[in-house]
Each structure stands twice: as structure tokens, then as C-alpha cells.
C-alpha positions in Angstrom: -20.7 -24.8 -75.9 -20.6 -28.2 -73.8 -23.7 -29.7 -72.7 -22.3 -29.3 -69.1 -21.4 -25.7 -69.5 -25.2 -25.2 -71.2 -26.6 -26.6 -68.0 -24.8 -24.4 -65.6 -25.0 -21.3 -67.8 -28.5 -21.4 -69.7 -30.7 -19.0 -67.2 -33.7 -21.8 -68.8 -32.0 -24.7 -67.9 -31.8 -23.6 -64.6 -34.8 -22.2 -63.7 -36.0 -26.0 -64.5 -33.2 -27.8 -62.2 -34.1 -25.3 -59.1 -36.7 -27.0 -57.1 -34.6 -30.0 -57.1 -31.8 -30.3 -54.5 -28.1 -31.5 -54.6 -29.3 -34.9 -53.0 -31.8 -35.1 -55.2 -29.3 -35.4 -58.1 -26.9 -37.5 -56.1 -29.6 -40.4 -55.6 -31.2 -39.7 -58.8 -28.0 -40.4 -60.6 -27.3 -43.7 -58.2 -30.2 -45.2 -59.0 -29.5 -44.5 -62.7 -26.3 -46.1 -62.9 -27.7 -49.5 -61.0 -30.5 -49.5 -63.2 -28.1 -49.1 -66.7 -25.6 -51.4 -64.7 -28.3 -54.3 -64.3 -28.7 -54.1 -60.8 -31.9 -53.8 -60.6 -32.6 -55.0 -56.8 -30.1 -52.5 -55.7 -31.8 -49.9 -58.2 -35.4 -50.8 -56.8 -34.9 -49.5 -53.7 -32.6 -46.5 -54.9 -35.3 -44.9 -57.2 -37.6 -45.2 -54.1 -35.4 -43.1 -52.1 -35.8 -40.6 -55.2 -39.3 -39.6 -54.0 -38.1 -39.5 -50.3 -35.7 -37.3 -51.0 -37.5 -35.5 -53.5 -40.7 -35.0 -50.9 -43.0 -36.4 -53.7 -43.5 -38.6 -56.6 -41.1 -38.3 -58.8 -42.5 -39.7 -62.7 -39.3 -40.8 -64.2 -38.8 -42.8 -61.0 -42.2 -44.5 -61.4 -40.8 -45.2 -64.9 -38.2 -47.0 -64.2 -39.9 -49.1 -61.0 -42.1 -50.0 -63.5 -40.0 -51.3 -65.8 -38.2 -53.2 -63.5 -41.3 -54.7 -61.8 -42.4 -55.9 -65.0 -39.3 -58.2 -65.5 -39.6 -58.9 -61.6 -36.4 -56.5 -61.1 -34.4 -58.9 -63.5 -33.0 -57.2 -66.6 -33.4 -58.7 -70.3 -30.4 -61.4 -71.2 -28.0 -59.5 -72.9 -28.6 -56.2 -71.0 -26.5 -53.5 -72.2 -28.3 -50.7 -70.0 -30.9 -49.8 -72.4 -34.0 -50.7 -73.2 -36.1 -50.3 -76.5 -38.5 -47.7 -76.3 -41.0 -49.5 -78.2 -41.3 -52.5 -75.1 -44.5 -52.4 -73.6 -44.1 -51.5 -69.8 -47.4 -51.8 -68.4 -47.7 -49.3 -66.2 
């Protein structure tokens, strides 16, 4: 079974993706692929839209602010759209 097909068919999976709407995952997923991209001044304010949309904080979001903040919104040389998950982020 695909991941995919897990997500829409696993009554778990579900329950878990319910109190977040389709916009939710639209934005989310924007400011994802800015951040991974290197964009990080268009993903700044992306992820902040996460927890408009969302009607509260959303952790993951903070995460990645953080992150970004730390390297004042400018990603390491080399970027390849990860990060070691070892780097201190000082949150």
C-alpha cells in the first residue's frame, strides 16, 4: 500500500488530519517548498500565514521560523533543502 493511499484510507491517519482544513494543507505545503527551495523571505511570511489559517499556533511552523530567524532568513551555502538535525536552532 502507497503512502498516499495509507493517508486517505487508514481510519488513524485520518482522525489525526481532521481538525486541519484543505487551506491549511495548501499553505502549509507552500511554505514547505520555499523553505526546502531557499527562499526563505518568501517562506517567513508563508509559515506565518500557517497559524492564520490554522486559527492558532501551529509548532512545526514556529520550527521552521526559528530556524530561519537564526540564519536571519538566509539559508546555509550550499543549501540543498535540508538541514542537519543535530544544528542547534535556538529556540
Amino acid at each position: 500500500m502507497s503512502a498516499l493511499s495509507k493517508l486517505e484510507t487508514d481510519v488513524d491517519l485520518i482522525m489525526i488530519r481532521q481538525p486541519f482544513s484543505k487551506e491549511f494543507y495548501v499553505v502549509w505545503n507552500e511554505a514547505l517548498q520555499l523553505y526546502r527551495a531557499g527562499d526563505w523571505l518568501r517562506a517567513k511570511p508563508a509559515f506565518e500565514k500557517v497559524h492564520l489559517v490554522k486559527g492558532s499556533l501551529d509548532q512545526p511552523s514556529l520550527n521552521f521560523l526559528a530556524i530561519m530567524r537564526g540564519r536571519t532568513y538566509t539559508p546555509p551555502r550550499g543549501w540543498m533543502g535540508i538541514r542537519d538535525a543535530e544544528e542547534d536552532i535556538n529556540i
